[in-house]
N, C-alpha and C positions, 0 to 999 in steps of 0.2 A: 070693921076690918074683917075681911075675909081668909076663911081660913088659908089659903096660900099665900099673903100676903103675912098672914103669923108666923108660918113657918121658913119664909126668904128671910124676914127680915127681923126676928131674935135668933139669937145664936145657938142656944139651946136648943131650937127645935131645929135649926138647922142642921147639927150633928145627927138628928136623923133621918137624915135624907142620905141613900144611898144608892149604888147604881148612875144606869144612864139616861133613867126614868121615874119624874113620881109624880102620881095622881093622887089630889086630895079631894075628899069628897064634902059635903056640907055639914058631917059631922064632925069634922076634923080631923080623921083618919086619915093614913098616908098608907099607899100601897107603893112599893119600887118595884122595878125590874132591870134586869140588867137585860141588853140587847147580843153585846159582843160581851163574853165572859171574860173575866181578869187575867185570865192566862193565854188569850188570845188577842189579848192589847195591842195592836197595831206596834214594829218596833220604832216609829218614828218618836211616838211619844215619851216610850225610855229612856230614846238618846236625848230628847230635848229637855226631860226631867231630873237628868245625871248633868253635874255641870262641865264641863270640857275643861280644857287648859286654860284657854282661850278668854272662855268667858269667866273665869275666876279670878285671871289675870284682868282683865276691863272692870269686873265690880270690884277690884282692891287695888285704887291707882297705888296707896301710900305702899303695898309689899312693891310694886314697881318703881320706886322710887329708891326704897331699900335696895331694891338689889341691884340696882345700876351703880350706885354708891357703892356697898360693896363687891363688885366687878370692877369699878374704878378704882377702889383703895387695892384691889389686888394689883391690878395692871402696873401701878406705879409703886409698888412696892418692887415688883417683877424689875423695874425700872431702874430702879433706885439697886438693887443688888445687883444688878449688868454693871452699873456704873461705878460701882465700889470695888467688885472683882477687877473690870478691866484698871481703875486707875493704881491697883496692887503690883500692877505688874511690870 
């Protein structure tokens, strides 16, 4: 096994791979660099790492399930007191 092959594919050496480059050599050693620095991270990648409304809502059908339910136990509650007030009167 070769040493980048060691370090893909245990996990432990994998934590130390850092950057957006690393060369290993035949002793085993890893050297990284980074290319574009951390603070000049493209902003596309932020947004896509932050998760939206959107996409929080599609990975958790059952919270959308809940809360249709409760939007419908409201509405017909709403419903049900229209029609208690008006038949008061």
């Amino acid at each position: 096994m070769t040493a980048a092959e060691m370090y893909l594919k245990d996990f432990t050496f994998n934590l130390k791979l850092k950057g957006d480059a690393a060369v290993i050599d035949s002793d085993g050693d890893i050297y990284t660099a980074y290319f574009v620095k951390p603070s000049q991270a493209p902003k596309e990648k932020t947004a896509q790492s932050s998760p939206t409304e959107k996409t929080r809502l599609q990975d958790n059908p059952q919270f959308v399930i809940y809360l249709i339910f409760f939007i419908m136990l409201i509405i017909i509650s709403v419903y049900v007191l229209i029609i208690i007030s008006r038949s008061k009167e």
